[in-house]
TORTORGU-776957 format. One record per residue: residue in one letter; chain; x, y, z of N, C-alpha, C in turn. Coordinates in nm, 3 decimals. Layout:
residues N
REC  r  c    neast   nnorth      nup   caeast  canorth     caup    ceast   cnorth      cup
REC  a  A        X        Y        Z        X        Y        Z        X        Y        Z
...
***
This chain:
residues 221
REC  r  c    neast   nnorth      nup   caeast  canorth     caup    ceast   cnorth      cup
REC  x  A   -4.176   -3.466   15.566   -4.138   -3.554   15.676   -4.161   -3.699   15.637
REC  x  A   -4.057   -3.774   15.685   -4.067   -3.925   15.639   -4.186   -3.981   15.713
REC  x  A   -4.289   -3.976   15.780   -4.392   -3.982   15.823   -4.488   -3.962   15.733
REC  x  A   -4.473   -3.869   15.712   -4.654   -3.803   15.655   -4.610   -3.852   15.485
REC  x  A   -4.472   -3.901   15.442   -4.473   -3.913   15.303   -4.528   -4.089   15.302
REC  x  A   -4.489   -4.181   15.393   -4.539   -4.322   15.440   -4.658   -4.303   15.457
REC  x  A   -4.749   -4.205   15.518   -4.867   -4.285   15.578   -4.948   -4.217   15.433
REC  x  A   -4.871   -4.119   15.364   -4.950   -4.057   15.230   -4.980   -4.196   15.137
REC  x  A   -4.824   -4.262   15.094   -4.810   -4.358   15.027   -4.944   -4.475   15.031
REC  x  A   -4.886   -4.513   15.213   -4.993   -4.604   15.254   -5.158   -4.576   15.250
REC  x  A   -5.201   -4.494   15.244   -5.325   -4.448   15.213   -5.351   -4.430   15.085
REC  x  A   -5.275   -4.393   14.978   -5.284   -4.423   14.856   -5.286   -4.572   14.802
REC  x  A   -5.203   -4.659   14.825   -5.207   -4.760   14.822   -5.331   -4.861   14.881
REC  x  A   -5.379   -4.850   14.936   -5.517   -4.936   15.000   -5.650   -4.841   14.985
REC  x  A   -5.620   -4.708   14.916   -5.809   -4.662   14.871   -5.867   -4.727   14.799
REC  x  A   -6.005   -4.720   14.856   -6.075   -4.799   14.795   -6.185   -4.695   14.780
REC  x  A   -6.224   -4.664   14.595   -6.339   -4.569   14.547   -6.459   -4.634   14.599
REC  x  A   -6.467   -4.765   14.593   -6.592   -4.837   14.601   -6.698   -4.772   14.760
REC  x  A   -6.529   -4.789   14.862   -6.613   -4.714   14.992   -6.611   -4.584   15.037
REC  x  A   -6.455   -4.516   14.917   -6.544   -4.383   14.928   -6.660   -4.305   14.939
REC  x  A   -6.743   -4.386   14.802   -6.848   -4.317   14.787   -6.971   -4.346   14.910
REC  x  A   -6.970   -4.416   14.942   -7.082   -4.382   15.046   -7.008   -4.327   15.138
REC  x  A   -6.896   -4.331   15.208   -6.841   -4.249   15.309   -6.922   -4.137   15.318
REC  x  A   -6.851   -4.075   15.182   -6.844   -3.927   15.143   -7.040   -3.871   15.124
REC  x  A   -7.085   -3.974   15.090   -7.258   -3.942   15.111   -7.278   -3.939   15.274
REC  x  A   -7.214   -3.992   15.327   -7.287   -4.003   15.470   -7.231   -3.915   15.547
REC  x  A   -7.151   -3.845   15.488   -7.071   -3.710   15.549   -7.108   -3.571   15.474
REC  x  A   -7.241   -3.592   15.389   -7.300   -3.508   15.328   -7.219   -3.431   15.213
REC  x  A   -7.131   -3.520   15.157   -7.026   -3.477   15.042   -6.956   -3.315   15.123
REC  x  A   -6.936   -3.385   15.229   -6.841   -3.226   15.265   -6.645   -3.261   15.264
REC  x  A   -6.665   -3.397   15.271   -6.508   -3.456   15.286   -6.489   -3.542   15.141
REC  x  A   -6.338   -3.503   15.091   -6.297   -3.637   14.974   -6.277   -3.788   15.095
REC  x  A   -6.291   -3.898   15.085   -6.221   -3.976   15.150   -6.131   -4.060   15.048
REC  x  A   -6.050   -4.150   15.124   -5.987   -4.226   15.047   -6.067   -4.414   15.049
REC  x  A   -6.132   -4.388   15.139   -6.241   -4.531   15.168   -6.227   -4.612   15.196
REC  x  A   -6.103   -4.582   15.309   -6.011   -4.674   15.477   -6.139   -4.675   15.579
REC  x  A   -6.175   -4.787   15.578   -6.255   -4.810   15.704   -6.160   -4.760   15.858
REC  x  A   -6.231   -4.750   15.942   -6.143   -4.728   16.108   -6.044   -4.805   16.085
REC  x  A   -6.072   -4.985   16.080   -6.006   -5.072   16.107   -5.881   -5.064   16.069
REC  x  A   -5.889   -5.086   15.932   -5.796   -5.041   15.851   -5.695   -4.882   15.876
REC  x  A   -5.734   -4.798   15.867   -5.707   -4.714   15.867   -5.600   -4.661   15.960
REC  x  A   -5.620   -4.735   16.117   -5.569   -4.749   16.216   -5.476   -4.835   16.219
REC  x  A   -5.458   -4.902   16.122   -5.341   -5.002   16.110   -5.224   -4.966   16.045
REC  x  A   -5.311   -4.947   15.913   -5.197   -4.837   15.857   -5.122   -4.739   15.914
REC  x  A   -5.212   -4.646   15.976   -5.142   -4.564   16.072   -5.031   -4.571   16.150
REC  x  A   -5.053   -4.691   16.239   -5.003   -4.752   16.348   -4.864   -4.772   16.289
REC  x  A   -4.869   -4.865   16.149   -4.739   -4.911   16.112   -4.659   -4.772   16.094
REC  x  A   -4.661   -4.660   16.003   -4.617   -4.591   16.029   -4.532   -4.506   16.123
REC  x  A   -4.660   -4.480   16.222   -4.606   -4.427   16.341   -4.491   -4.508   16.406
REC  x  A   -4.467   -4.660   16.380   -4.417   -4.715   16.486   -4.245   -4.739   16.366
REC  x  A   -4.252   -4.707   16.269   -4.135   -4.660   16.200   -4.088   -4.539   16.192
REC  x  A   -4.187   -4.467   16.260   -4.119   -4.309   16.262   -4.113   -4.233   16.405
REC  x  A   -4.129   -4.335   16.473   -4.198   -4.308   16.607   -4.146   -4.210   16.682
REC  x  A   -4.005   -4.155   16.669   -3.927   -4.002   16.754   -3.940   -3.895   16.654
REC  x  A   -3.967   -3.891   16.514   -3.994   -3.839   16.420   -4.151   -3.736   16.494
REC  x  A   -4.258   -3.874   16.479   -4.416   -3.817   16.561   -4.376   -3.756   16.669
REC  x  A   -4.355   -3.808   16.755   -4.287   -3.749   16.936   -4.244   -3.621   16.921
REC  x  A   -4.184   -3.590   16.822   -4.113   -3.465   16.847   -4.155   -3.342   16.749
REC  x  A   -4.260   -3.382   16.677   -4.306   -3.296   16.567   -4.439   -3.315   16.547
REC  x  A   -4.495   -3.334   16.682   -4.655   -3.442   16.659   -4.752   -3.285   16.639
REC  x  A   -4.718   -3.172   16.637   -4.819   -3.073   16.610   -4.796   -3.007   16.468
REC  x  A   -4.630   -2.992   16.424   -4.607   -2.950   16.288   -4.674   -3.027   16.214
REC  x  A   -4.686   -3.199   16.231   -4.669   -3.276   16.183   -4.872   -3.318   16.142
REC  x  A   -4.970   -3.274   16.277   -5.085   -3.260   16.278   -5.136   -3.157   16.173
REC  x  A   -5.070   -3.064   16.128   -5.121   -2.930   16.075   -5.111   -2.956   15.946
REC  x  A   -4.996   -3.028   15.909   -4.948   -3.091   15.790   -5.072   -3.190   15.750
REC  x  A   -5.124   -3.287   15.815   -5.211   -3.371   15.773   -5.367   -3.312   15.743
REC  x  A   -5.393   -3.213   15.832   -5.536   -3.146   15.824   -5.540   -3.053   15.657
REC  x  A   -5.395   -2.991   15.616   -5.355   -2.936   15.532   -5.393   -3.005   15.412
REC  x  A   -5.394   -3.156   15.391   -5.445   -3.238   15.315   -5.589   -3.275   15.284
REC  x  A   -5.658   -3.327   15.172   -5.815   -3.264   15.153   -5.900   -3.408   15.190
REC  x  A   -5.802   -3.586   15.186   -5.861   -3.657   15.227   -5.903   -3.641   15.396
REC  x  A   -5.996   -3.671   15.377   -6.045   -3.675   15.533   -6.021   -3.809   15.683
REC  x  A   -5.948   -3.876   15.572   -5.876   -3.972   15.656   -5.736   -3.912   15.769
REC  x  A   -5.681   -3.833   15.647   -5.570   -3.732   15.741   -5.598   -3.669   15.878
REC  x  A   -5.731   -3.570   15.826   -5.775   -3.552   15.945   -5.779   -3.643   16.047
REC  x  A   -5.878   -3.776   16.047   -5.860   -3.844   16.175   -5.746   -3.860   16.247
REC  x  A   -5.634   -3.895   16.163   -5.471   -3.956   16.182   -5.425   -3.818   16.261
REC  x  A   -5.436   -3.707   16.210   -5.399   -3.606   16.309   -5.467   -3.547   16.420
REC  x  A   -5.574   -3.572   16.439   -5.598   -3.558   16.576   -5.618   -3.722   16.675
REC  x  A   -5.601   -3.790   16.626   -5.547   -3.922   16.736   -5.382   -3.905   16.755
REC  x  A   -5.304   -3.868   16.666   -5.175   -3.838   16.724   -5.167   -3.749   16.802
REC  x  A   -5.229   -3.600   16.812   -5.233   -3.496   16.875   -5.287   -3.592   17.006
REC  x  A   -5.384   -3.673   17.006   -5.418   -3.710   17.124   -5.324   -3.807   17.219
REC  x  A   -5.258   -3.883   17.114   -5.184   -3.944   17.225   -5.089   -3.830   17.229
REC  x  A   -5.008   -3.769   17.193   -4.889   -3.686   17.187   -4.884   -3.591   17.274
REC  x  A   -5.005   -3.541   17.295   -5.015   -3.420   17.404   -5.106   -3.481   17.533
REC  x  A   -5.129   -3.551   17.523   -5.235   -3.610   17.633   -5.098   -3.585   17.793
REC  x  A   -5.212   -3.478   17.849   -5.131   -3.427   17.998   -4.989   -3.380   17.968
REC  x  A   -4.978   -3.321   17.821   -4.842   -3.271   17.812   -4.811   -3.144   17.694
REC  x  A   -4.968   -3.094   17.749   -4.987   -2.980   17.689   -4.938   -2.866   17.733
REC  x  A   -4.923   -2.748   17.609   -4.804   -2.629   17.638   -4.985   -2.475   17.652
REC  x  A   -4.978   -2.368   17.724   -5.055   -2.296   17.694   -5.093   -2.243   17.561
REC  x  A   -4.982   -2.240   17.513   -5.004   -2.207   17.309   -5.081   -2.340   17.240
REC  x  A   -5.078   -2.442   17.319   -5.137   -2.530   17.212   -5.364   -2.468   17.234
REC  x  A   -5.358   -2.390   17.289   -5.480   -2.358   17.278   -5.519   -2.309   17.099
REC  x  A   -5.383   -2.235   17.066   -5.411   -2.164   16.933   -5.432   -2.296   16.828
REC  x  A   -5.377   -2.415   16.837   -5.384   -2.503   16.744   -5.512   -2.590   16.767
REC  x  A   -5.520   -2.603   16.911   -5.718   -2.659   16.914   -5.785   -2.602   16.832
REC  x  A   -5.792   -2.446   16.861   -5.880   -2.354   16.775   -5.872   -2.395   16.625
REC  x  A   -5.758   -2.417   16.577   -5.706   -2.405   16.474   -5.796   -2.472   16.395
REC  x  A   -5.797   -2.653   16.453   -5.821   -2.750   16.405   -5.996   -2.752   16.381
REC  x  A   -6.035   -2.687   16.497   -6.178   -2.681   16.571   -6.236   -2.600   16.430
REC  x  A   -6.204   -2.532   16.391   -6.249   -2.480   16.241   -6.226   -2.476   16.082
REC  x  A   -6.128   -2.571   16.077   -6.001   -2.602   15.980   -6.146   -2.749   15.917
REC  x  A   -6.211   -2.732   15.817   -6.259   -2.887   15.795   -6.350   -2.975   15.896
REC  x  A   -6.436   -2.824   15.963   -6.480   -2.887   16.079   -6.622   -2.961   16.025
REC  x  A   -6.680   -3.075   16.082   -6.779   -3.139   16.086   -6.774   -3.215   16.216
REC  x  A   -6.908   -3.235   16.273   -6.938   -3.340   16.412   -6.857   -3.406   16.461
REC  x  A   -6.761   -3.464   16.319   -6.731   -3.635   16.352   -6.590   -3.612   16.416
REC  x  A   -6.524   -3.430   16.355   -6.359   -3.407   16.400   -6.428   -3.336   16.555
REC  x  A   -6.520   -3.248   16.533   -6.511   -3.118   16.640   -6.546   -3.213   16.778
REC  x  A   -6.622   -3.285   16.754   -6.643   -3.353   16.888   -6.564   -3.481   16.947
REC  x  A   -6.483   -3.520   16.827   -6.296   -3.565   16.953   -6.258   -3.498   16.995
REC  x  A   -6.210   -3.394   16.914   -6.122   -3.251   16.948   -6.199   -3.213   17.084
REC  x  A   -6.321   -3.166   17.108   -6.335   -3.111   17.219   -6.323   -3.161   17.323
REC  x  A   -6.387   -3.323   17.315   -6.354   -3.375   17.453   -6.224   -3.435   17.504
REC  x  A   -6.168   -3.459   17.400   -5.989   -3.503   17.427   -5.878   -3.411   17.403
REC  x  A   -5.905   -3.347   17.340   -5.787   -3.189   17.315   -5.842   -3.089   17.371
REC  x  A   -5.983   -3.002   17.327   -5.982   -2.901   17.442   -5.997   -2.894   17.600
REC  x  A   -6.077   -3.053   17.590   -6.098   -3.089   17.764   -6.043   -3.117   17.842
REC  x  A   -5.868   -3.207   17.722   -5.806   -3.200   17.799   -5.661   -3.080   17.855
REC  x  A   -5.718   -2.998   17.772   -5.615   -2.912   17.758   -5.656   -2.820   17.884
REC  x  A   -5.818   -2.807   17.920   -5.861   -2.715   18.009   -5.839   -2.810   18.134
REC  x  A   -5.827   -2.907   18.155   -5.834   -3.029   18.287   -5.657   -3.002   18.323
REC  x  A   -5.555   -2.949   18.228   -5.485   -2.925   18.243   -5.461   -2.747   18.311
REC  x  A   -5.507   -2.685   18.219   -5.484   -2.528   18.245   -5.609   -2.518   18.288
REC  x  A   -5.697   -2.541   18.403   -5.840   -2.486   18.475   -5.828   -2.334   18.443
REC  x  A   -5.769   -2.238   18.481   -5.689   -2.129   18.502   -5.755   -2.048   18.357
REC  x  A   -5.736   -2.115   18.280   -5.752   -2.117   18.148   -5.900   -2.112   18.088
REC  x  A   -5.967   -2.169   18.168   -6.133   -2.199   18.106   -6.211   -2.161   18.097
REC  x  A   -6.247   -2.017   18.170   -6.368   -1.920   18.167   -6.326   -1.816   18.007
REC  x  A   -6.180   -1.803   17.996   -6.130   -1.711   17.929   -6.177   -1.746   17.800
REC  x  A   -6.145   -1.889   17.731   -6.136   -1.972   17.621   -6.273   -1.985   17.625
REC  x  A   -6.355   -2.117   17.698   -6.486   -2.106   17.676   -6.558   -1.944   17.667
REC  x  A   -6.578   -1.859   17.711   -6.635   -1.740   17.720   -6.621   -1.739   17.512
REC  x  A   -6.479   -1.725   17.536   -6.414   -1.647   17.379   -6.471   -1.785   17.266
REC  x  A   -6.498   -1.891   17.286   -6.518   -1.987   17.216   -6.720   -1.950   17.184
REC  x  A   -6.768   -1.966   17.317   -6.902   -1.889   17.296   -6.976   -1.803   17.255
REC  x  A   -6.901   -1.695   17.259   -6.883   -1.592   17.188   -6.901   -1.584   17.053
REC  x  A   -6.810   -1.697   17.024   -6.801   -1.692   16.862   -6.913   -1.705   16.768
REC  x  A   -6.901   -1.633   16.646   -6.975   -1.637   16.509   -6.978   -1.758   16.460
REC  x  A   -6.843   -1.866   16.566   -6.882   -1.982   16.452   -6.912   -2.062   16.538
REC  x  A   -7.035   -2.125   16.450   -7.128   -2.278   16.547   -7.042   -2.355   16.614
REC  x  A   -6.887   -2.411   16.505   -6.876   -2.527   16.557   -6.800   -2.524   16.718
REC  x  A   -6.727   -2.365   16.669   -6.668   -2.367   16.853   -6.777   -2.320   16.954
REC  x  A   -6.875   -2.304   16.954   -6.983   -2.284   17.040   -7.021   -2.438   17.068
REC  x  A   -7.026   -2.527   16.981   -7.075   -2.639   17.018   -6.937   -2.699   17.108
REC  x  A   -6.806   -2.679   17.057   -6.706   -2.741   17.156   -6.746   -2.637   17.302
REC  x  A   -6.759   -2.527   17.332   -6.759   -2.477   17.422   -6.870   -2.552   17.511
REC  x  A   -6.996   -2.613   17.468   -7.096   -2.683   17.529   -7.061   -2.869   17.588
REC  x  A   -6.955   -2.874   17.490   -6.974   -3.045   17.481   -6.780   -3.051   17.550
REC  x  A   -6.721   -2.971   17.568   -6.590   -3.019   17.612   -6.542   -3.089   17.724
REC  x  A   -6.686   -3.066   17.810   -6.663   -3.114   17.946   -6.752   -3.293   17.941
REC  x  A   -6.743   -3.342   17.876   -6.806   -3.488   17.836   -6.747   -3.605   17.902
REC  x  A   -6.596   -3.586   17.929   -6.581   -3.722   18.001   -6.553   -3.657   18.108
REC  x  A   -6.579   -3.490   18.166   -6.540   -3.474   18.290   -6.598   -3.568   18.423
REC  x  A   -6.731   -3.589   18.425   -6.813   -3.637   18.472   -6.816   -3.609   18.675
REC  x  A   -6.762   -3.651   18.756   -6.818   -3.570   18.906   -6.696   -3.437   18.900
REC  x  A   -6.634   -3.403   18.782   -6.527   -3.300   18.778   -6.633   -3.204   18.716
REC  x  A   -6.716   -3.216   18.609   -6.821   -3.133   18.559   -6.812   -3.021   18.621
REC  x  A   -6.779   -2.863   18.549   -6.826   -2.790   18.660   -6.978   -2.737   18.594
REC  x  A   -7.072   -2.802   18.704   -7.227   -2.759   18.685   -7.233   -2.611   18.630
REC  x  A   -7.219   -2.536   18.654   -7.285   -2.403   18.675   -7.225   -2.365   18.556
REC  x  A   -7.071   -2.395   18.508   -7.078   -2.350   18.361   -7.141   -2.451   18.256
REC  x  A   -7.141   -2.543   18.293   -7.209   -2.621   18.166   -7.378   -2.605   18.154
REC  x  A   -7.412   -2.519   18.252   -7.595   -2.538   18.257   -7.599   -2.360   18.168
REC  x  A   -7.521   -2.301   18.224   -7.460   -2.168   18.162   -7.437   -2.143   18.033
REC  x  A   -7.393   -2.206   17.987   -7.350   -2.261   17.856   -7.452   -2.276   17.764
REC  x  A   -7.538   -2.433   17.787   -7.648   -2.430   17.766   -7.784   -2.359   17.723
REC  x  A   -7.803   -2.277   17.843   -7.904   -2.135   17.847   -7.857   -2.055   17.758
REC  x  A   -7.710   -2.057   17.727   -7.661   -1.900   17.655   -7.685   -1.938   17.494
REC  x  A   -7.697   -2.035   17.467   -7.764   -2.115   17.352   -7.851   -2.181   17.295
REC  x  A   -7.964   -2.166   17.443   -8.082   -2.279   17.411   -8.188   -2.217   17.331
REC  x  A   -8.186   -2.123   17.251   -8.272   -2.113   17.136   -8.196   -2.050   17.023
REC  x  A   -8.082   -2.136   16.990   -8.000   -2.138   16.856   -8.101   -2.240   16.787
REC  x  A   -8.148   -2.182   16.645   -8.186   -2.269   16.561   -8.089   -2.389   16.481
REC  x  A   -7.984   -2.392   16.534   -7.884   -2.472   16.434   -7.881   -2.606   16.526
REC  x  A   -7.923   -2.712   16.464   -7.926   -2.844   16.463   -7.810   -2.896   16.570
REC  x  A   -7.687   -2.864   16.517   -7.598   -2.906   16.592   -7.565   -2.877   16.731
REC  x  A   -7.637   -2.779   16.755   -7.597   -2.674   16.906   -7.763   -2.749   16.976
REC  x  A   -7.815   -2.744   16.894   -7.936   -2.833   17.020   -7.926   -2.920   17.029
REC  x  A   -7.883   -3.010   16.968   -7.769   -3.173   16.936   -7.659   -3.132   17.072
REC  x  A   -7.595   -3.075   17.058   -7.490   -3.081   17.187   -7.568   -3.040   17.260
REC  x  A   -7.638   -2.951   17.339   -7.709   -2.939   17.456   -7.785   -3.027   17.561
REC  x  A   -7.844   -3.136   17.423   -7.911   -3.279   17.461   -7.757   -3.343   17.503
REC  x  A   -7.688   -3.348   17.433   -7.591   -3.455   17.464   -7.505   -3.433   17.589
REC  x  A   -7.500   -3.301   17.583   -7.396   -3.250   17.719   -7.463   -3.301   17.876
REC  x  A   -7.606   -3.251   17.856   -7.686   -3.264   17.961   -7.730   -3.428   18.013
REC  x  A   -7.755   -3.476   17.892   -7.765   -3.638   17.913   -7.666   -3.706   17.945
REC  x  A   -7.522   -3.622   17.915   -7.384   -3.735   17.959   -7.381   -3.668   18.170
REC  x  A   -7.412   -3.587   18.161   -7.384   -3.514   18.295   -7.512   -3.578   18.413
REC  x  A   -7.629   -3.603   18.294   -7.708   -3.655   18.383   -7.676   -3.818   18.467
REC  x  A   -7.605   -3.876   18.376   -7.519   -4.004   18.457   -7.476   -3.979   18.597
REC  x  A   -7.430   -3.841   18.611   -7.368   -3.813   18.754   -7.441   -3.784   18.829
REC  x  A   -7.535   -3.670   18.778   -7.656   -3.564   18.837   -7.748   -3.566   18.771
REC  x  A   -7.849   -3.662   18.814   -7.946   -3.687   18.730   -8.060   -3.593   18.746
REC  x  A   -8.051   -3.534   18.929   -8.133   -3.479   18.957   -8.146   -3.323   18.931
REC  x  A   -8.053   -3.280   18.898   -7.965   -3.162   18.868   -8.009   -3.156   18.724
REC  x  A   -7.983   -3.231   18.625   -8.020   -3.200   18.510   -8.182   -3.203   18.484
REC  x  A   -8.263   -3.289   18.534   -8.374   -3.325   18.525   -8.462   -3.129   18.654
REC  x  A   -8.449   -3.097   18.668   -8.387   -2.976   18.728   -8.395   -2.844   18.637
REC  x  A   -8.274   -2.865   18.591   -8.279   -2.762   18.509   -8.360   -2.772   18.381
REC  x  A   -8.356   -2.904   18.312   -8.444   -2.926   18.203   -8.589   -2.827   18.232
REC  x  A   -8.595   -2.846   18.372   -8.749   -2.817   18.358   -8.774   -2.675   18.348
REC  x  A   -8.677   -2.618   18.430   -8.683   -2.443   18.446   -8.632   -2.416   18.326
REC  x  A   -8.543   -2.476   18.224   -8.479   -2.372   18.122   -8.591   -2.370   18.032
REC  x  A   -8.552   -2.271   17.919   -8.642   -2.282   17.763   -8.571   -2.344   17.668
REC  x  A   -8.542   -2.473   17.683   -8.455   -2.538   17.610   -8.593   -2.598   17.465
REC  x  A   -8.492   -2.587   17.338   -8.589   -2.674   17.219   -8.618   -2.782   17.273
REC  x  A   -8.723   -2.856   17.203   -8.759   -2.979   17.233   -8.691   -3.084   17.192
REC  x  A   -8.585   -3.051   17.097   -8.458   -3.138   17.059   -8.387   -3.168   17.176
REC  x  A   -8.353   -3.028   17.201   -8.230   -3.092   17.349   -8.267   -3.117   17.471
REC  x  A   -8.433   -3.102   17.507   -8.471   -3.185   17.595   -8.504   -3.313   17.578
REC  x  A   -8.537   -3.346   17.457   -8.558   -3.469   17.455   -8.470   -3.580   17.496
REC  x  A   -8.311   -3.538   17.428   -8.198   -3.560   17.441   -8.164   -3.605   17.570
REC  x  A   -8.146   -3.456   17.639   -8.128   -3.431   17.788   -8.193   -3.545   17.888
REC  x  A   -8.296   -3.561   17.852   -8.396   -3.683   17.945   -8.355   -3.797   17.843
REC  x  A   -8.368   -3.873   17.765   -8.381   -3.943   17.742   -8.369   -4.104   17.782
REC  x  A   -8.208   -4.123   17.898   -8.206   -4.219   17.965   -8.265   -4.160   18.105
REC  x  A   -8.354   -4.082   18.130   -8.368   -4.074   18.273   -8.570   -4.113   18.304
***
C-alpha cells in the first residue's frame, strides 16, 4: 500500500541509531526502534497519512496489521493511533478479534495500555452487550497482558465505571505475583478513585490486595 511504503521510507530516512539505543534499553531490549522521538515521529506520520488519507480511511485495519507485522516498534505506535482515530465510535463487532490480536502481537505496557483504554474501552462503551463475555474470556486468559487490559480498560470511563466489575476484576487477581497486574490494579483503582474515592478507599481495605497495588490505589487519597 502506498501508505505503509511512505511512512516505511520516511522512517528509514530520519532513524537515528544514536536514539535507538537507549530507546531500546529503556524498553528492556524487547523492541528494535528506529530512534523517532514522539515528536517527530508524529509528524512524519501525519504527513503521510494526509497524502494517503482515503487510502488509511478505508483500509485503516488491513493497513494496522500490516504495520504491527513490522519489527520496528515505531510501526507499532503508528498503528494503533490510526486504529484510534479510524475506528473511534465506528467500530464493527469483529473488530474485537483484531484488539485481541494486537493486545498480544509485540505486547509490552507502553502498546497494551493505549489499546485497552482507547480500542478495547472503546469498543466495549460501544458494544456494553459485549463486556462481561470478552472481559470474563480476556481474564481468563493464560496471558498476563490481556488480564491486565481486562483490569485497566475501563480508565477513562470514569462516573460510567462499572464498580462492581472493576473491584471484581481486581480481587480475581489480587495475588498474581506478576508486576504488571499489581501495577494495573493500583492504577485502575487510583484512576476510579478520582470519582469514588470513598468506594475505593473501601474496598482497599477489605480486599487482600499486594502492597504494590495498594499503595498505588491510595496514593492520591
Amino acid at each position: 500500500m502506498n501508505f505503509i511504503t511512505e511512512l516505511t521510507a520516511s522512517y528509514s530516512q530520519n532513524a537515528s541509531p544514536e536514539k535507538a539505543g537507549p530507546m531500546e534499553k529503556y524498553m528492556k531490549n524487547n523492541f528494535v526502534y528506529h530512534g523517532l522521538k514522539t515528536e517527530l515521529r508524529r509528524s512524519l506520520q501525519k504527513a503521510a497519512l494526509e497524502k494517503h488519507k482515503d487510502e488509511v480511511k478505508n483500509n485503516a485495519r488491513e493497513i494496522a496489521l500490516a504495520l504491527y507485522g513490522k519489527k520496528e516498534r515505531e510501526f507499532h505506535y503508528s498503528a494503533i493511533e490510526i486504529l484510534m482515530i479510524e475506528l473511534k465510535k465506528k467500530f464493527v463487532k469483529q473488530d474485537i478479534d483484531l484488539i485481541e490480536k494486537i493486545l498480544v502481537t509485540h505486547p509490552w505496557w507502553d502498546s497494551v495500555d493505549t489499546i485497552s483504554k482507547y480500542l478495547l474501552g472503546g469498543y466495549l462503551e460501544q458494544f456494553p452487550e459485549e463486556k462481561y463475555e470478552v472481559i470474563e474470556r480476556f481474564s481468563a486468559s493464560e496471558n498476563m497482558w490481556l488480564n491486565r487490559a481486562a483490569i485497566i480498560f475501563q480508565l477513562g470511563y470514569k462516573k460510567a465505571t462499572n464498580e462492581s466489575l472493576l473491584f471484581s476484576e481486581c480481587e480475581k487477581h489480587c495475588q498474581s505475583k506478576e508486576f504488571f497486574i499489581q501495577k494495573a490494579i493500583g492504577w485502575a483503582l487510583r484512576e476510579y478513585a478520582k470519582t469514588n474515592p470513598e468506594a475505593v478507599k473501601n474496598f482497599v481495605a477489605s480486599a487482600s490486595l499486594k502492597p504494590l497495588s495498594s499503595r498505588e490505589a491510595l496514593k492520591n487519597l
